[in-house]
N, C-alpha and C positions, 0 to 999 in steps of 0.2 A: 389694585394698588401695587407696586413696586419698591420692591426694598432695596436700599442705598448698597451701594460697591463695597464690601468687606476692603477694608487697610490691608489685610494680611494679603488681598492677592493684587490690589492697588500699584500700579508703576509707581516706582518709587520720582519724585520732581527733583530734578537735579541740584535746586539750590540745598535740598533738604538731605541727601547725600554729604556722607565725611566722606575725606580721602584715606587712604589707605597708608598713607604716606603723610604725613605729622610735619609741618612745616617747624624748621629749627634755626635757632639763629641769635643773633642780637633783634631787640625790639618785637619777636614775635611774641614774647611770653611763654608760661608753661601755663595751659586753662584747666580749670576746678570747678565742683559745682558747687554754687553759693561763694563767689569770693568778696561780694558786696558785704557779705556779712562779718569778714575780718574790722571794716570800716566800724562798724557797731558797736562791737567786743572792744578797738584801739580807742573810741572815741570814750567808752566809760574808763579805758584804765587808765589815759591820758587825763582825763578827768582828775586822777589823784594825782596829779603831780605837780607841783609850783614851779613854776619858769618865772627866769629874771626879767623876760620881757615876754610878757601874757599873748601878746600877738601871733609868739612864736609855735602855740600850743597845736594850729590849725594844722601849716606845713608836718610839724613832727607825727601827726595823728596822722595824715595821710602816708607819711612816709613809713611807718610803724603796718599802717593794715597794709601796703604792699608788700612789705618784706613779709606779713603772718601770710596774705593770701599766697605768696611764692613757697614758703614753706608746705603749706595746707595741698597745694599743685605738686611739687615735688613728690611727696607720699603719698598723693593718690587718691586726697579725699576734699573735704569742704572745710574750711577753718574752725580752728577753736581756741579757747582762750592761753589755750598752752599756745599757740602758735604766735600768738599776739604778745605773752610774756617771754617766749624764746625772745622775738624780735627788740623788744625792750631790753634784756639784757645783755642782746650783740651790741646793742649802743651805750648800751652802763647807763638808761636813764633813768633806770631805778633805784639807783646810786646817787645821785647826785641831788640836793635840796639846797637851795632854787636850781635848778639846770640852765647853766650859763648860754652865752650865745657863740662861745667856741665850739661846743657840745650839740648847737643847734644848726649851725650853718652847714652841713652836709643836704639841711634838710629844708633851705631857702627856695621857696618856690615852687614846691612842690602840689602842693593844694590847687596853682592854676594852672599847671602844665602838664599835661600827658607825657608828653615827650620827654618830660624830665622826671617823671615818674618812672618810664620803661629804661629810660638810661639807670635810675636808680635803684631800681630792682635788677637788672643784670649788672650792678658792681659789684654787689653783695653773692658770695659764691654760694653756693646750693648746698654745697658738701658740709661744708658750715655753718649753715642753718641747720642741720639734718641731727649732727654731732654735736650741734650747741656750743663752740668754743667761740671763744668772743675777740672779734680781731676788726676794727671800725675802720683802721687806720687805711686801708684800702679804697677808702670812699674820699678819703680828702683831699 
């Protein structure tokens, strides 16, 4: 009987190699592990919140776990609920009862667009999630 190839001295398969070199940019993202799980944590705190138009709850919750999971990437770990409350507060929606739709349209469409997802997490500066000051007005 024959025992299987040890991993540790296994050729590494190329697609399973990182580069060494970190692809940077617009639309590439910054990646974290577990950033699905921002979604989770935005989807119960948005849960507490009343919107003037209930519809608009979907788009803001997606837009809310992008900006935690970009935070959670930035520093180098996995999301947490602080990252999902930072991001509610750069948009003051924890402030606001109902939360209007001037308040929400930064965040139209976002629930079915990728693309307008990675546009809307690199609008939002990094340095500024990081240091927690709250400045929206750069998205509008």
């Amino acid at each position: 009987m024959t025992t299987g190839t040890p991993e540790i001295g296994r050729v590494k398969k190329p697609g399973m190699e990182r580069s060494a070199i970190r692809a940077e940019g617009t639309g590439f993202g910054t990646p974290a592990p577990g950033e699905g799980y921002a979604l989770t944590i935005a989807e119960r705190e948005c849960e507490k919140l009343i919107f003037e138009h209930p519809h608009d709850r979907e788009d803001v919750t997606v837009g809310v776990a992008v900006v935690a999971a970009k935070r959670a990437s930035l520093i180098g770990r996995g999301p947490t609920l602080g990252d999902v409350r930072v991001a509610l507060d750069y948009f003051d929606l924890r402030n606001e009862s109902p939360i209007s739709r001037v308040t929400t349209a930064p965040f139209l469409g976002l629930a079915h667009s990728y693309a307008a997802q990675r546009r809307f997490s690199d609008a939002v500066p990094g340095d500024i999630l990081i240091t927690g000051e709250n400045n929206p007005a750069s998205l509008h």
